[in-house]
C-alpha atoms as one frame of an Amber mdcrd trajectory, in Angstrom:
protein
 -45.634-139.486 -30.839 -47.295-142.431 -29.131 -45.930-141.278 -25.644 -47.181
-138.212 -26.666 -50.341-138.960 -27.011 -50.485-141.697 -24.240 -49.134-138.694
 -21.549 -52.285-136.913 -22.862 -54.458-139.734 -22.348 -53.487-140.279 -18.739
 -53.412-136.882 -17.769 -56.872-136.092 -19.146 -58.114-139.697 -16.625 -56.269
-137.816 -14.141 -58.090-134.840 -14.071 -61.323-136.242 -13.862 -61.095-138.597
 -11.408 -58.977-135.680  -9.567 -62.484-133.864 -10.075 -64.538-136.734  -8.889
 -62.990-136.840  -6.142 -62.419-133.131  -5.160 -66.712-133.577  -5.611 -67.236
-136.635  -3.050 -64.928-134.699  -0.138 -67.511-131.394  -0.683 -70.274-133.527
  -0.266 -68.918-135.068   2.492 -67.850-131.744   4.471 -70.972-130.560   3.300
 -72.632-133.886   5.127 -70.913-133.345   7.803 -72.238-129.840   8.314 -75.376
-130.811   8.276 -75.123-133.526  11.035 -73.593-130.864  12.971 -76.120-128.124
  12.628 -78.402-130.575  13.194 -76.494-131.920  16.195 -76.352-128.757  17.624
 -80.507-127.776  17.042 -81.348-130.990  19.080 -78.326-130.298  21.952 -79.824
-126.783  21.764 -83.628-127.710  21.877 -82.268-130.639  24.549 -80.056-127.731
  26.719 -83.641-125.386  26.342 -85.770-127.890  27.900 -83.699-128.920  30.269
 -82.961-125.073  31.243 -86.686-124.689  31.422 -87.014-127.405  33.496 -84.597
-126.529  36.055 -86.426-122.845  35.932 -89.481-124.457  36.838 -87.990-126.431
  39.679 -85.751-123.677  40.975 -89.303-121.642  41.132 -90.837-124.596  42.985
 -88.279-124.581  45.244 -88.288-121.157  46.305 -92.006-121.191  46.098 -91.763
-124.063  49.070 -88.994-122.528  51.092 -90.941-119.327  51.405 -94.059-121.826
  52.496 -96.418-122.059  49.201 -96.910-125.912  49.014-100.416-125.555  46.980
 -98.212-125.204  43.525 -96.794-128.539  42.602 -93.719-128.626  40.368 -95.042
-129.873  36.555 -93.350-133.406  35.582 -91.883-132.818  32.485 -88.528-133.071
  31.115 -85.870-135.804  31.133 -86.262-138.769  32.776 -84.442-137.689  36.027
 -85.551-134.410  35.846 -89.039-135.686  36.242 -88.055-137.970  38.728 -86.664
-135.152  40.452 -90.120-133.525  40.191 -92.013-135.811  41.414 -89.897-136.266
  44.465 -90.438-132.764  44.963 -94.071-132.836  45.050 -93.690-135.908  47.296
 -92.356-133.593  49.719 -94.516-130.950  49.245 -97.324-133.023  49.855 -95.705
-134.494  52.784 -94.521-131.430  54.295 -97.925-129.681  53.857 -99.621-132.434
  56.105 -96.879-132.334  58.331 -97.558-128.221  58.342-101.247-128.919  58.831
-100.878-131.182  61.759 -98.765-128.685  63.347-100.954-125.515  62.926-103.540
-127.585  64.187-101.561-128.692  67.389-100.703-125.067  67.768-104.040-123.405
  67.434-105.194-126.528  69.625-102.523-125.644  72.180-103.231-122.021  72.122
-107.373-122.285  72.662-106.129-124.359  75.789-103.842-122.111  77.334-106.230
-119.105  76.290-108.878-121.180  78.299-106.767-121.746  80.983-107.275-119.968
  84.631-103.880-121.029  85.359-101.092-119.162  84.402 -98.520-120.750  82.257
 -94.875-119.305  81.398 -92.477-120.463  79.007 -88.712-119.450  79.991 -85.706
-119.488  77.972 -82.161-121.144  79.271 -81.129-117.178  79.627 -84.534-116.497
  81.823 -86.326-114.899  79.150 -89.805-115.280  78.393 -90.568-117.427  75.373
 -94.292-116.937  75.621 -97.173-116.716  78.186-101.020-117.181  78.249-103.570
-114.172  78.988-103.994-115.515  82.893-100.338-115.340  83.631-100.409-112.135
  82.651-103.394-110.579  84.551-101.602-112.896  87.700 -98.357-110.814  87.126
-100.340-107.342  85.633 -97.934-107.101  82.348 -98.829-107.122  78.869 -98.071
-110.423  76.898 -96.791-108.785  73.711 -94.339-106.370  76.046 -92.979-108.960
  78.090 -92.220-112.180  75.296 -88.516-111.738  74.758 -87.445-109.513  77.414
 -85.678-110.870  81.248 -87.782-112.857  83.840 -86.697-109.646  86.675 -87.261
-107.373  84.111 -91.387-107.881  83.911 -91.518-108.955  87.203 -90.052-107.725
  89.882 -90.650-110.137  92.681 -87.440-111.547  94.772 -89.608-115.311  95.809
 -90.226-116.000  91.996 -86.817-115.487  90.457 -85.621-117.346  93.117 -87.981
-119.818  92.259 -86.884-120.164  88.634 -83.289-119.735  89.064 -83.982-123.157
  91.834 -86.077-124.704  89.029 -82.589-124.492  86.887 -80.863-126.190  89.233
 -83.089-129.173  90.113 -84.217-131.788  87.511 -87.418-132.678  89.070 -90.576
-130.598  89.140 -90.991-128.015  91.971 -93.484-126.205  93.881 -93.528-123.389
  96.363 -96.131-120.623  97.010 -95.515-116.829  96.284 -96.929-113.433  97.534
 -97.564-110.710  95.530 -97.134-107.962  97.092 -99.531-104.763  96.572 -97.242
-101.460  96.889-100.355 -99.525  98.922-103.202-101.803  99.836-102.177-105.352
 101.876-106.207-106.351 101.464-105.002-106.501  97.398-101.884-108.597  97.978
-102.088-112.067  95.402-101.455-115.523  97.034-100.134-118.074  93.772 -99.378
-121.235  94.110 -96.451-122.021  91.448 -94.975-125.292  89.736 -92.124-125.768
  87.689 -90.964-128.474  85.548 -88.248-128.598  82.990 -88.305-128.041  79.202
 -86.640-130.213  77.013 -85.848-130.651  73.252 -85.676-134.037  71.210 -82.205
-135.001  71.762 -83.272-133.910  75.828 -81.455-131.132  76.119 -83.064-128.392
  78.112 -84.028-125.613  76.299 -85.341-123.980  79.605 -88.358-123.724  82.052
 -91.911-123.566  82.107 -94.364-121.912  85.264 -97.806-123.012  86.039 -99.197
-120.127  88.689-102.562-120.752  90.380-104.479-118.525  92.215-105.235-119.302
  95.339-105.596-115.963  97.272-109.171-116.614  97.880-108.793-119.933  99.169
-106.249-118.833 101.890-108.455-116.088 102.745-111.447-118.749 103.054-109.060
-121.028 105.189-107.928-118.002 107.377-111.472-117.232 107.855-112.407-120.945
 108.788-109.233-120.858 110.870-110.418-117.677 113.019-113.969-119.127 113.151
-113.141-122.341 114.848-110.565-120.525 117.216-113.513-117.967 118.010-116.093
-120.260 118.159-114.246-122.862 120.550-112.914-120.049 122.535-116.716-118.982
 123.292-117.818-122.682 123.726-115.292-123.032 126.511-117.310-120.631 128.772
-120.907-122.392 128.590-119.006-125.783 128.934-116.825-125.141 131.929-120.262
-123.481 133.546-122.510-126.382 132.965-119.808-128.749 134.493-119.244-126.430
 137.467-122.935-126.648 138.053-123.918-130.238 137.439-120.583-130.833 139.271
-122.054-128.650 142.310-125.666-130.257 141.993-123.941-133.958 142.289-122.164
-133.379 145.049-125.355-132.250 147.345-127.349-135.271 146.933-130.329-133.369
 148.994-130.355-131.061 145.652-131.733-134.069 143.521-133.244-137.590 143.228
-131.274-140.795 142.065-133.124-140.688 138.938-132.110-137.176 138.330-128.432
-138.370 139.571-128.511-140.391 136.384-129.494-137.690 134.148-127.300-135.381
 135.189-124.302-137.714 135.107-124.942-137.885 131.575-124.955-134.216 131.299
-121.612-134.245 132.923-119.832-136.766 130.489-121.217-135.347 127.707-120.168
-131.655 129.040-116.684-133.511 129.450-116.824-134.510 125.417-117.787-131.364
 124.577-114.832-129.704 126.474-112.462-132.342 124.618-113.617-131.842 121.416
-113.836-127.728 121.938-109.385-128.553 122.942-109.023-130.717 120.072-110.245
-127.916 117.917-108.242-125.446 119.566-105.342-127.278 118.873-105.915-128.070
 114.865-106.539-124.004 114.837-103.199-123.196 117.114-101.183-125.730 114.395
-102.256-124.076 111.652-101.890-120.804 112.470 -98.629-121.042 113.568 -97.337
-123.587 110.836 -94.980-121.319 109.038 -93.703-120.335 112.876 -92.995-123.933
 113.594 -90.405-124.480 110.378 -88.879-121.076 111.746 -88.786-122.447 115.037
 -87.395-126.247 114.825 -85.224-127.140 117.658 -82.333-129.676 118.363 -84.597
-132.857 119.907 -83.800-136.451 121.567 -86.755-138.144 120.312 -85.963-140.867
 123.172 -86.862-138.001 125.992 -89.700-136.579 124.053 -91.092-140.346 123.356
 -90.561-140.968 127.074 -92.844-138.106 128.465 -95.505-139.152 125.931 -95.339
-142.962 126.925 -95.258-141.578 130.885 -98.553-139.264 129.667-100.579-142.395
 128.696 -98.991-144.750 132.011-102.585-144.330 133.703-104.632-145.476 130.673
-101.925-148.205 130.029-102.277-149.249 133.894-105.958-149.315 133.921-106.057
-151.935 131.090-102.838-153.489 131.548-101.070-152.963 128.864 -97.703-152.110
 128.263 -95.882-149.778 126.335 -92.585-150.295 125.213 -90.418-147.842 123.670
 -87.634-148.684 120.732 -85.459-145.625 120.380 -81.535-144.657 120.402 -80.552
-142.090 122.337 -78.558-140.624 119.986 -81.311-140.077 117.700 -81.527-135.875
 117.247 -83.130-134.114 114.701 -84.544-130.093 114.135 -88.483-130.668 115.463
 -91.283-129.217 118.249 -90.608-131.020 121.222 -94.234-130.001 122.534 -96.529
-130.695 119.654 -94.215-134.598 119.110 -95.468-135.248 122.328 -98.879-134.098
 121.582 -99.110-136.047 118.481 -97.285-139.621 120.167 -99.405-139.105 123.682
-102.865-138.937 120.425-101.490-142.253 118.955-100.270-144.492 122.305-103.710
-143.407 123.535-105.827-144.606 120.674-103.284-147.937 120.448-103.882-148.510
 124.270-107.875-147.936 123.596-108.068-149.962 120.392-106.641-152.821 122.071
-107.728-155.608 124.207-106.511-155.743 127.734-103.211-156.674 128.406-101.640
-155.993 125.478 -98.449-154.635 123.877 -97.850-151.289 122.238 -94.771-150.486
 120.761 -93.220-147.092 120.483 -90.417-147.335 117.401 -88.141-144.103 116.131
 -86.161-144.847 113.327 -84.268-143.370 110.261 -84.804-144.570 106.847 -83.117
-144.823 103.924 -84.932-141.284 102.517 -83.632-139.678 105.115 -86.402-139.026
 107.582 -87.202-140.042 110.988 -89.726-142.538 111.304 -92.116-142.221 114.657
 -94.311-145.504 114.507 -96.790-147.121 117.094 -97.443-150.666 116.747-100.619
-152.552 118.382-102.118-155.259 118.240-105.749-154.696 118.069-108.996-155.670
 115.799-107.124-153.588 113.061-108.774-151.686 110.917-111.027-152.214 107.515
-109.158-151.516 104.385-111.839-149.026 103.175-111.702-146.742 106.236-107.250
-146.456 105.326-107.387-143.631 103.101-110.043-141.288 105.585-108.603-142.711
 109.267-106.968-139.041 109.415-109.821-136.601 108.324-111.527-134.650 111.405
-114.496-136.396 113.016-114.147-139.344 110.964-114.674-142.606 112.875-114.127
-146.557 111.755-116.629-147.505 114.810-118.872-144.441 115.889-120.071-146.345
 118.831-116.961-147.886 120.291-115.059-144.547 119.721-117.799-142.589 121.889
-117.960-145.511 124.319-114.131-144.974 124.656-114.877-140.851 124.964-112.839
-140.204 121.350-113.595-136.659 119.841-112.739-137.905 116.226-110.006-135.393
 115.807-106.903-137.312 117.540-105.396-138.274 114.118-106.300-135.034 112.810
-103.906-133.378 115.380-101.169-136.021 114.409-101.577-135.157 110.414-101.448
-131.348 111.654 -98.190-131.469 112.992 -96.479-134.302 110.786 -96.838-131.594
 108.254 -95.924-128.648 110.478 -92.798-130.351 110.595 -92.711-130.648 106.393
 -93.286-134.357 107.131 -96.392-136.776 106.336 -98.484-139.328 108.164 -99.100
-143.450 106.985-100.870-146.280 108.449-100.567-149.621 107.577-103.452-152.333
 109.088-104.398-156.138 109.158-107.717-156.861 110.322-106.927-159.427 113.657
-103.436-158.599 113.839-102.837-154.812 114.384-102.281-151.232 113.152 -99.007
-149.661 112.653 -99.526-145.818 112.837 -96.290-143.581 111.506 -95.079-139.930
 111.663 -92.768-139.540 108.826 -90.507-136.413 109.434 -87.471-135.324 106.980
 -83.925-135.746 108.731 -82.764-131.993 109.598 -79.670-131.450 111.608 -78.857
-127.702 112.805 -75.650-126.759 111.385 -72.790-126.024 112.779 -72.312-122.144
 113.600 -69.091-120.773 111.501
């Protein structure tokens, strides 16, 4: 009985704290699926915002790549998110100035070049043409828009040029040479340019290819052909008048019945003055027979001993060098050859012993000197040792008619276009004049012509 009713006491405890319990793990799942739908609103309210965000920025970005940088990316979100926002208005700021400054420098470049009277071409590394200004193209008569992207020798068809830029490619300094365009029916239309090159180069620099500045100098050459014929003309007619007025006065002097003593004087002064006149009209001759014939002379360069050619010139000047006793002594190997113009050397040395024998006192020593250097070029210099000359007269001693002492260089019967003749042919022969001076101790006068050797025939 009493287990009886014990077994019924523990089974009825039993079932409610069975119950009881079977209650607390309910609430509990039912806890715990609350925390999870909970979880999951904020992961999906977190995943939302964060999908937004990257929307916005993925906009941004494509709004920048396509170049809108006006629209700047809204800094919201998480904490790198934003951060990543803001970085990418950093930029856009940045590269919007950076834009700026380089549509300025562009539209700064292109007002110049528009401006321009030169020509400018920009060529490729394949010889195509990258871009060109409005001058370059009325110089070469194409259309910009046509010829950007297409072959140098397609657009223009002019042998001298291409060879020009193809040389360009292979030198590494700048380069200049002078083209002729050639009209097909009318010579009096034909286009004289004058054309440098110089090397383009990126920022690591590589080249990326060439550009062309043309100038236009077909009415200069015709101005200096002009001038050129003038002065030959004009000289040419002088000569007549002057060689009659000698002849005469020369007649008159010689029959003293003809004329007093006083008129003697006078016309002795006519005489040396006629005899000026007559140097001056073959000085000018000369200059004009140079440079007409200065492409002829680089065509025509012959094998020379500078020691023979130096020889005749110091023999040329042996009466002026006797009559103030001075001597002239020549430096020179006689192996020294190079491709030159035997004739016009001589004419330019005989120029320079002369004025070193005139500019110097009596009894003095002029030195003849032919050297090479280590550029390669032959090196004609004259040494004396005279008043020198001022430091301000350097730079002019070698433009026609100029003079560092009118009087003394009349007195001496200079025309003032000696060293004019010298420049004339140093650059005949591609080569340049110098002068170096120190007032009390001398001048040093110097033909400086490049080293060419004829080549052996194959």
């Amino acid at each position: 009985m009493i287990p009886t009713i014990l077994n019924a006491g523990w089974w009825g405890g039993g079932c409610e704290l069975f119950t009881s319990a079977q209650t607390s793990g309910e609430t509990a799942i039912i806890m715990v699926l609350i925390g999870a739908g909970i979880l999951a609103v904020i992961c999906l309210f977190i995943l939302i915002t964060i999908s937004r965000s990257l929307r916005d920025l993925r906009q941004s970005a494509g709004r920048f790549a396509q170049g809108d940088l006006t629209q700047h990316v809204a800094v919201k979100g998480p904490l790198q998110i934003a951060e990543l926002a803001e970085a990418m208005n950093t930029m856009a700021r940045q590269l919007e100035d950076r834009l700026s400054t380089v549509v300025n420098q562009r539209n700064e470049l292109g007002a110049v070049l528009t401006s321009m009277v030169e020509g400018v071409l920009a060529i490729d590394m394949d010889e195509h043409i990258l871009s060109m200004n409005n001058a370059a193209a009325t110089m070469l008569k194409v259309e910009p828009t046509q010829a950007i992207g297409r072959a140098i020798q397609e657009v223009v068809r002019n042998t001298a040029l291409q060879t020009f830029v193809q040389r360009t490619f292979r030198e590494s300094g700048p380069i200049e040479t002078e083209i002729t365009l050639r009209a097909p029916d009318d010579p009096a239309r034909d286009r004289q340019l004058q054309a440098q090159s110089a090397i383009l180069r990126d920022a690591e620099g590589n080249r990326t290819g060439v550009v062309l500045v043309l100038h236009d100098v077909t009415r200069l050459r015709r101005l200096e052909s002009v001038r050129q014929e003038f002065v030959a003309n004009v000289s040419h007619e002088i000569k007549t008048p002057v060689s009659a007025i000698k002849a005469a006065v020369e007649t008159v002097l010689d029959d003293r019945e003809l004329v007093s003593e006083d008129g003697t004087r006078f016309l002795k002064i006519i005489l040396r003055q006629a005899d000026r006149l007559a140097a001056i009209v073959e000085d000018l001759l000369s200059i004009a027979r140079i440079e007409q014939e200065e492409g002829h002379i680089m065509a025509e360069l012959l094998p020379t001993h500078f020691q023979s050619v130096l020889t005749i010139a110091a023999e040329s000047c042996a009466g002026l060098a006797k009559e103030r006793a001075s001597e002239v002594q020549l430096i020179c190997s006689p192996d020294l050859e190079c491709l030159a113009n035997p004739q016009l050397l001589e004419q330019a040395m005989v120029n320079l012993i002369a004025n070193a024998i005139k500019y110097s006192e009596d009894q003095s020593l002029v030195q003849v000197i032919a050297e090479v250097s280590d550029d390669k070029e032959v090196i004609l210099s004259v040494v004396d040792h005279g008043r020198g000359i001022e430091p301000e007269h350097l730079p002019r001693v070698f433009e026609r008619f100029y003079r560092t002492d009118k009087a003394r260089s009349r007195e001496l019967g200079g025309t003032g276009l000696g060293l004019s003749i010298v420049k004339h042919v140093a650059e005949a022969h591609g080569g340049r004049v110098s002068v170096d001076s120190v007032q009390g101790e001398g001048s040093t006068f110097r033909i400086h012509i490049p080293l060419k050797v004829e080549e052996p025939t194959r």
